[in-house]
N, C-alpha and C positions, 0 to 999 in steps of 0.2 A: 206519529202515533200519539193518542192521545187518552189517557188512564183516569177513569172516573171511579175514586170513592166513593164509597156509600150510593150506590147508582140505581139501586129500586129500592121499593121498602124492604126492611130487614126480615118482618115477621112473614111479608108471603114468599123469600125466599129461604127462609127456616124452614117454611112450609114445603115447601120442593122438596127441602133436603130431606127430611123425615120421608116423603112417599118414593125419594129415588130408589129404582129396582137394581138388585143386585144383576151380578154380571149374568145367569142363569137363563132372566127374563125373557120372555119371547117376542120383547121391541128392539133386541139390540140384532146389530148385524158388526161381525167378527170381522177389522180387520188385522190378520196376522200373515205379513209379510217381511220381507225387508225395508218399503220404506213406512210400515205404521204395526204397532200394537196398539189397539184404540177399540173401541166398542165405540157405536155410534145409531142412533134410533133410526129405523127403516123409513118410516112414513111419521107425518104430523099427525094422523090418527092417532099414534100409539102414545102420544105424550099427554101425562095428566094434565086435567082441567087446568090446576095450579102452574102448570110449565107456560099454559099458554097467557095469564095472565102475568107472569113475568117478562114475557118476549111482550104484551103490549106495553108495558112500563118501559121496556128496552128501548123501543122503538121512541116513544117519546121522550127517553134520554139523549140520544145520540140525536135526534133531530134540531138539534140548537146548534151542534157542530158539522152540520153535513148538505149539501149542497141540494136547492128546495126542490130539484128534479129527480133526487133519489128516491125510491121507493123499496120497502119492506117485501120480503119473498117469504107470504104469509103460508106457501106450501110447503117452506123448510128444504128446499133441492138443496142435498147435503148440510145443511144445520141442522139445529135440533140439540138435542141433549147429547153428550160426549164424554166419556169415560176412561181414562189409562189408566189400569191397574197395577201392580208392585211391575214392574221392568215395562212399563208400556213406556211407548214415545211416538211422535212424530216426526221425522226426516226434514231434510230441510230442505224448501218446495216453493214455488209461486201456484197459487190458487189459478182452476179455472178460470177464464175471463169472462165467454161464453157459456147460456145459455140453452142451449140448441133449441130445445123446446119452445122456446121462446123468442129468441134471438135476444135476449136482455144480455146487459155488458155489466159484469160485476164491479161497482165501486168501491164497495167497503165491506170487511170484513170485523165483529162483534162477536165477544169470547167474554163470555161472563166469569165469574169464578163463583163457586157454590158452595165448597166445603168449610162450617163454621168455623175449624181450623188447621190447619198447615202449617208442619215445620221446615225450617229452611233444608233441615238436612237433608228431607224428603223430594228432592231435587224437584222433577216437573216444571222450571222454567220455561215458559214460554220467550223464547229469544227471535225479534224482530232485525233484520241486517245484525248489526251485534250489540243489541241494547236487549239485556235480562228484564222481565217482571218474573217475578215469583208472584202465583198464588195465592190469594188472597180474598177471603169472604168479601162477597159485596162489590167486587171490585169492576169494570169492566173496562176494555181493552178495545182501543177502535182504530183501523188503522184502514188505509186507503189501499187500494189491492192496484198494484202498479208493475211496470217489467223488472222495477229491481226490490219489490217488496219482499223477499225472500225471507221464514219464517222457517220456526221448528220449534216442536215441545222437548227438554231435553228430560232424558229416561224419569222413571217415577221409581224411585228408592226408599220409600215409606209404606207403611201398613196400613198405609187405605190408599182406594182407587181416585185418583183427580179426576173431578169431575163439574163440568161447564155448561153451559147453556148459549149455544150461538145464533146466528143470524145472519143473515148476507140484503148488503143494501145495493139496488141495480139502476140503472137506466136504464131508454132507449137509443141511449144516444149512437153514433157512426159505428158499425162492426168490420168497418173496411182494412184495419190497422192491428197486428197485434192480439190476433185470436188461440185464445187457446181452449180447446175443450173438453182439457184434460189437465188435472194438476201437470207440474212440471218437476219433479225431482230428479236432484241434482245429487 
C-alpha cells in the first residue's frame, strides 16, 4: 500500500467538495446490504466536470508508482465518487479481478479522500490486511488488488458522510489464473 499526501491540487479538489451531491441525488446508486452502506455514482456521465479533472490528476499521480502496462478505466466500471454516510461501511472483501466486459485484470485499486476535514472519532478507516488509514483531505491510497489484498471501510460514526473519489488501474495481461467477477466477501 502506498499513501500519497497532498496528491492533486488542493483548490480543484475544494472545488469537488463544494459541488458534491448530497445522498438525494439522482447519480448515486444505494447500496444497503449487509456487506455495504455506501452510495456510489452509477455512470461517469453523472460526475461533475470538476470530478473528472481530478481523476486526470489522479491518474498522473499514481503513475510513477505503478507498472508502465497499467492503464486507467476512464469509464469508472465501479469507481467514481463514493459516499458512506453516519453508519455506512464496507465489509471486508477482495475486489473483482475481472473485467468481463472487457476481459481486463484489475491491478490496482485508488481511494482518494475528499472531506476538508475528519475527526478521528468519526471512524471510517479504511483498513488494508490489518494496517488503518483514517481519512484524510488530499490524501490518496494505492494499493495492488491481489488474492490476499483483502480490505474494508470500518463504520462512519461522524456527522458528515465520507466521501472519496476512486479509480481502478487494469491490464491485459493472462486471465487464466485467479478470476474473480465479483467482489469476494468474506
Amino acid at each position: 500500500m502506498k499513501i500519497i499526501e497532498n496528491a492533486i491540487n488542493p483548490l480543484l479538489l475544494r472545488s469537488l467538495w463544494n459541488f458534491w451531491p448530497d445522498q438525494n441525488s439522482r447519480i448515486w446508486h444505494h447500496y444497503n446490504d449487509s456487506n455495504a452502506q455506501k452510495y456510489a455514482t452509477k455512470s461517469h456521465n453523472d460526475l461533475p466536470e470538476i470530478a473528472n479533472q481530478c481523476i486526470y490528476q489522479m491518474i498522473d499521480v499514481v503513475s510513477g508508482f505503478v507498472e508502465p502496462y497499467v492503464f486507467a478505466d476512464l469509464m469508472l466500471h465501479g469507481a467514481g465518487m463514493h459516499m458512506l454516510g453516519t453508519g455506512g461501511f464496507l465489509s471486508r472483501h477482495l475486489d473483482s479481478s475481472l473485467m468481463e466486459s472487457t476481459g481486463w485484470k484489475r491491478e490496482y485499486s485508488c481511494v482518494l479522500s475528499v472531506n476538508p476535514e475528519w475527526k478521528p472519532e468519526w471512524g471510517g478507516e479504511f483498513v488494508l490486511r490489518d494496517e488503518k488509514v483514517m481519512p484524510e483531505f488530499n490524501q490518496l491510497t494505492l494499493f495492488k488488488c491481489t488474492d490476499d489484498s483483502f480490505h474494508e471501510v470500518l463504520k462512519v460514526k461522524g456527522p458528515e458522510s465520507r466521501c472519496t473519489l476512486c479509480i481502478f488501474l487494469w491490464s491485459l495481461a493472462d486471465q487464466s489464473n485467479n478470476i474473480r467477477k465479483n467482489a469476494h466477501f468474506i
